[in-house]
OpenMM code with the backbone's topology and positions (N, CA, C; nanometers):
from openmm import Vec3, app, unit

residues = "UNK UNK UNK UNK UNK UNK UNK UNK UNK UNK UNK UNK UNK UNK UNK UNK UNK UNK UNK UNK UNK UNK UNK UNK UNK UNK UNK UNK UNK UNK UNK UNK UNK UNK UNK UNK UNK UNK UNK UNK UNK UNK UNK UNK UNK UNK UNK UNK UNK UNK UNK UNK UNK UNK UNK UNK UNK UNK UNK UNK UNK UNK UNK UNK UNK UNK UNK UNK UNK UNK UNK UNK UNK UNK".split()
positions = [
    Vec3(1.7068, 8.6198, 4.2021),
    Vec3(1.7082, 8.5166, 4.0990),
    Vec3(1.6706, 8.3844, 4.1661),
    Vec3(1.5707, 8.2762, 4.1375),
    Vec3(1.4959, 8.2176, 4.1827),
    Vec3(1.6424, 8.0934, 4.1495),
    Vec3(1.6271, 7.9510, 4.1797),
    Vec3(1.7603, 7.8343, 4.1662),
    Vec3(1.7481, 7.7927, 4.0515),
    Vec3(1.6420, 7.8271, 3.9656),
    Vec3(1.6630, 7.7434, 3.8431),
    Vec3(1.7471, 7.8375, 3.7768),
    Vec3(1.6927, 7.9552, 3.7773),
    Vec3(1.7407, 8.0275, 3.6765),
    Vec3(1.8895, 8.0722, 3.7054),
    Vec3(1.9382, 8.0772, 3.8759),
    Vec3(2.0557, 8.0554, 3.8564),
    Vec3(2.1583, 7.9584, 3.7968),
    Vec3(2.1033, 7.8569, 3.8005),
    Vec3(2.2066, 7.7452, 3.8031),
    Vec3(2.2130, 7.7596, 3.6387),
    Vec3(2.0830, 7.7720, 3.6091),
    Vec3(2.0939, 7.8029, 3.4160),
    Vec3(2.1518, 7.9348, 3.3725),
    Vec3(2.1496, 8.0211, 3.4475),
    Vec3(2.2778, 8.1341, 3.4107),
    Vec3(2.4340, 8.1214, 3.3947),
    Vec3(2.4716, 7.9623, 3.5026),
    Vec3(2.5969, 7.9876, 3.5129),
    Vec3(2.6488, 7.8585, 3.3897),
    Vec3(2.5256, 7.7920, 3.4056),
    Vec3(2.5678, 7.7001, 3.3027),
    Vec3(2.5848, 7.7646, 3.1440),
    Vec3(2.4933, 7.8446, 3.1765),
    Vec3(2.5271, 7.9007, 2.9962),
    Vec3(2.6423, 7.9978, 2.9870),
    Vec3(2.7005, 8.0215, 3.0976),
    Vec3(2.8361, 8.0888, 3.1127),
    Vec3(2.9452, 7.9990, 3.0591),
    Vec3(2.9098, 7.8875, 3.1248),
    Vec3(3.0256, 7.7226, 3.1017),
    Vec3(2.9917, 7.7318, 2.9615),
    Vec3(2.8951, 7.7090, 2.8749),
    Vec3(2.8549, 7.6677, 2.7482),
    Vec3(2.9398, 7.8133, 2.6642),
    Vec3(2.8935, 7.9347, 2.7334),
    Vec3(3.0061, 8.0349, 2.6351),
    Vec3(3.1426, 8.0165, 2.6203),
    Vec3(3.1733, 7.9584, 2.6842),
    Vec3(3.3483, 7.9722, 2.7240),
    Vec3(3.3495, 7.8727, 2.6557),
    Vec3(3.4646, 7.8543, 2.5217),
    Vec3(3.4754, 7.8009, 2.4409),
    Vec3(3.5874, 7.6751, 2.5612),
    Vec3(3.6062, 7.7064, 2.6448),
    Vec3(3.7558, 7.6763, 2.7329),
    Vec3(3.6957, 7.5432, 2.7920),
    Vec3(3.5801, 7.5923, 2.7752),
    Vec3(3.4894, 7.4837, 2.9004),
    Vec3(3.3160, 7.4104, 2.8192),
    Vec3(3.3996, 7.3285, 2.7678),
    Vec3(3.3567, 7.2185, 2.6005),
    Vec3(3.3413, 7.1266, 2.6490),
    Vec3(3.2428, 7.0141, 2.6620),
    Vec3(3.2816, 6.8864, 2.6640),
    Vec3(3.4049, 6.8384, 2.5249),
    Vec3(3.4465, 6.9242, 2.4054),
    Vec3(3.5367, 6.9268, 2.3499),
    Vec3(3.6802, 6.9301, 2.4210),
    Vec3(3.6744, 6.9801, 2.4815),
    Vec3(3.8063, 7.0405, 2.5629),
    Vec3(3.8074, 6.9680, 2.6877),
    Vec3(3.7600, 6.8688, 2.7305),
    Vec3(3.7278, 6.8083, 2.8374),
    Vec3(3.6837, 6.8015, 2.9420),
    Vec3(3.5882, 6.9175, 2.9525),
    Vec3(3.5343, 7.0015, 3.0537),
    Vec3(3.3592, 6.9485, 3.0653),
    Vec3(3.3508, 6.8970, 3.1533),
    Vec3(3.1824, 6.7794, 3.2177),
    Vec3(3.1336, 6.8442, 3.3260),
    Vec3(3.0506, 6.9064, 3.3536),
    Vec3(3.0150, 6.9796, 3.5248),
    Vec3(2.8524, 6.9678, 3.5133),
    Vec3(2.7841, 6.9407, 3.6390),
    Vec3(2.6284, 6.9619, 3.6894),
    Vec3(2.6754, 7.0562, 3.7945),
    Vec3(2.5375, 7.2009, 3.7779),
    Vec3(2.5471, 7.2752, 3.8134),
    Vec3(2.3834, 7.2733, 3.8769),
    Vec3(2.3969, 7.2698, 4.0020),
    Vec3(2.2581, 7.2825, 4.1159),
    Vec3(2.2464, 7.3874, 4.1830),
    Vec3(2.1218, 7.4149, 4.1803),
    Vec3(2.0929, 7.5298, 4.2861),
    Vec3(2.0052, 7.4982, 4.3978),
    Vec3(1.9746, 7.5439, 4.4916),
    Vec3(1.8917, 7.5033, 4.6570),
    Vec3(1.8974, 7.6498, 4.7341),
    Vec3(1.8244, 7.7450, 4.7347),
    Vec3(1.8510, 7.8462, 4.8017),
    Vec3(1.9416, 7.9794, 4.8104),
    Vec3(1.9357, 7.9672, 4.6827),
    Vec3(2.1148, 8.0628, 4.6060),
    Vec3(2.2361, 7.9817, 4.6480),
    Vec3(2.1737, 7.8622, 4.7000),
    Vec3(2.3360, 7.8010, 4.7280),
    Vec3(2.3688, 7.6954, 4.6206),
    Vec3(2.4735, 7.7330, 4.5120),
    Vec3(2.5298, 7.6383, 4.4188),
    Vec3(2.6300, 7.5726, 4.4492),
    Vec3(2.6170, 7.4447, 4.3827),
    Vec3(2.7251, 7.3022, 4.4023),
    Vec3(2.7649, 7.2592, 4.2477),
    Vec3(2.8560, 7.2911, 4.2243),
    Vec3(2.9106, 7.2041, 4.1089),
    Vec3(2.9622, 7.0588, 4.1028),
    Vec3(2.9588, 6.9922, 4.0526),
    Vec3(3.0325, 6.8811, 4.0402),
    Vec3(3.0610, 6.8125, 3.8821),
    Vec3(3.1582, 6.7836, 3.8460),
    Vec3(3.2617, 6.6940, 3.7443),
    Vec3(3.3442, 6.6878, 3.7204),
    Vec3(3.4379, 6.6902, 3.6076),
    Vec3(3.5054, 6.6865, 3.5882),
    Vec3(3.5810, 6.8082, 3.4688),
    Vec3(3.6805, 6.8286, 3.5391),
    Vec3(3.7897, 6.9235, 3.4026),
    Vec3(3.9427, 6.8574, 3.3611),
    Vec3(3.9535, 6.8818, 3.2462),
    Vec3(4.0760, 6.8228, 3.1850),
    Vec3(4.2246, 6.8943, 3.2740),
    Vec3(4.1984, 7.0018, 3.2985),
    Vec3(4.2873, 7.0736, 3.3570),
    Vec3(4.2089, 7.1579, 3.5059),
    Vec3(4.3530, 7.2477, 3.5850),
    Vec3(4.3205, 7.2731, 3.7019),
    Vec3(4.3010, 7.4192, 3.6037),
    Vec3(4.3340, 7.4491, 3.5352),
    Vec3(4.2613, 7.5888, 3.4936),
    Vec3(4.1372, 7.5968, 3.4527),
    Vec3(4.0971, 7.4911, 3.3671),
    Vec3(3.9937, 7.4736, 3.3539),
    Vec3(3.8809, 7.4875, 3.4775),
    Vec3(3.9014, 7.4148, 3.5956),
    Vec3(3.8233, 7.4136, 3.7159),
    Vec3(3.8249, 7.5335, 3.7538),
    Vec3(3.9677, 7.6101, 3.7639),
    Vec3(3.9522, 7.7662, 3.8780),
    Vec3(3.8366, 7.8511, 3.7723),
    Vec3(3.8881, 7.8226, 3.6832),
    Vec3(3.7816, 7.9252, 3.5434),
    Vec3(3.6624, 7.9043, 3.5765),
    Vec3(3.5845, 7.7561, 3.6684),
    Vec3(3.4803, 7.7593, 3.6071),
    Vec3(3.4168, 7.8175, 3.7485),
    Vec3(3.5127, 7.7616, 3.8410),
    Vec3(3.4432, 7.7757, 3.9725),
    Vec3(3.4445, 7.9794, 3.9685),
    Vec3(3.5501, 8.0440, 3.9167),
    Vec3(3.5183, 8.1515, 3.8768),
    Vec3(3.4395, 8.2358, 3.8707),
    Vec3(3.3636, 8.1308, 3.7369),
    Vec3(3.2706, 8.2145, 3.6552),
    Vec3(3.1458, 8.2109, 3.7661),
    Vec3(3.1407, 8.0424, 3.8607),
    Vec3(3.0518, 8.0408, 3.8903),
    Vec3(2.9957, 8.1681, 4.0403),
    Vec3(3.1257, 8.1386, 4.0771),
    Vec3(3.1749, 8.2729, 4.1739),
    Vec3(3.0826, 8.3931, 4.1477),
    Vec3(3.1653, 8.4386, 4.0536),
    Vec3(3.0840, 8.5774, 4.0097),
    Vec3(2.9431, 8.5815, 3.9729),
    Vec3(2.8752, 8.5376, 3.9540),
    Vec3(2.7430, 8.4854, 3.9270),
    Vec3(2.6741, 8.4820, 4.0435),
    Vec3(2.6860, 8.3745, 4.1735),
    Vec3(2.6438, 8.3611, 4.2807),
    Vec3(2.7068, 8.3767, 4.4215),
    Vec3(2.8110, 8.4945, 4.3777),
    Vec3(2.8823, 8.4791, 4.5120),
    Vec3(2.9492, 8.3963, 4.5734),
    Vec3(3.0825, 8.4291, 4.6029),
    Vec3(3.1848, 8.3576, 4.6154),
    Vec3(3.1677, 8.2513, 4.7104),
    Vec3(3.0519, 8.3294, 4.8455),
    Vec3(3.0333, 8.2187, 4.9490),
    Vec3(2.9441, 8.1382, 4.9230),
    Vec3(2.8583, 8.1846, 4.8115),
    Vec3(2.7430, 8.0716, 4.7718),
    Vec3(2.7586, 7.9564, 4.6756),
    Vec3(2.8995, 7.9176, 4.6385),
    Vec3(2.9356, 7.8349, 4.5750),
    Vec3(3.0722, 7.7186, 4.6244),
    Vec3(3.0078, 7.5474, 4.6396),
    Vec3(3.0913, 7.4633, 4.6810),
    Vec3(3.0604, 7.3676, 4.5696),
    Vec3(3.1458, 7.2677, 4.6332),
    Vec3(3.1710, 7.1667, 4.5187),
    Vec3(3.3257, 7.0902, 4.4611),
    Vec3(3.3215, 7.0768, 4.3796),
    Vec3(3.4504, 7.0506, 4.3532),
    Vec3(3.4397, 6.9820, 4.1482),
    Vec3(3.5507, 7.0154, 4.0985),
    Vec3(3.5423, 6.9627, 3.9433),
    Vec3(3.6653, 6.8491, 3.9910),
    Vec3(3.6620, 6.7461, 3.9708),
    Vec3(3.7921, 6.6411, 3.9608),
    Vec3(3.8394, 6.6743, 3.8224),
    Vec3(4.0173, 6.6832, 3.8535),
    Vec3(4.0970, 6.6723, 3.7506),
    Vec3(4.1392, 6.5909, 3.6740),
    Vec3(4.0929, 6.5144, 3.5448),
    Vec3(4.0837, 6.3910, 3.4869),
    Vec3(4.2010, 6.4138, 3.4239),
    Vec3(4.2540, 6.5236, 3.4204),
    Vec3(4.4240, 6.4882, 3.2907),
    Vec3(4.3854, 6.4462, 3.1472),
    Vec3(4.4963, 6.4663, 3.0953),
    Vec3(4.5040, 6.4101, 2.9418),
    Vec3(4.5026, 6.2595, 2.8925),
] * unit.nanometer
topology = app.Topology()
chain = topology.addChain("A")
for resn in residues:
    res = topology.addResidue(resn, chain)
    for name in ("N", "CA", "C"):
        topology.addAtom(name, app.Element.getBySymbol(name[0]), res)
């Protein structure tokens, strides 16, 4: 899978998950460079983040994904 199309796989993973909304307070850029993905924004909650880094996990491999979502709270 070439970086665009990863990073647009995992994002439309974020966009399925009703959990992970800019509704629900959930903001992330998702990059790719070499199968290696970086997330960065923000989640309302720390579940929110493990969920996403998760999803993104499974998608590109656990070691191919860094980054971080900051926890903005309610």
């Amino acid at each position: 899978m070439d970086d665009a199309a990863l990073a647009d796989s995992i994002a439309a993973a974020f966009a399925a998950d009703r959990t992970l909304s800019k509704t629900a307070g959930f903001v992330a850029t998702v990059s790719a460079k070499n199968g290696r993905v970086s997330l960065s924004g923000s989640a309302k909650t720390a579940e929110q983040a493990a969920k996403a880094e998760k999803i993104a996990s499974d998608i590109a491999g656990r070691a191919n994904v860094s980054g971080t979502l900051d926890i903005s709270g309610s």
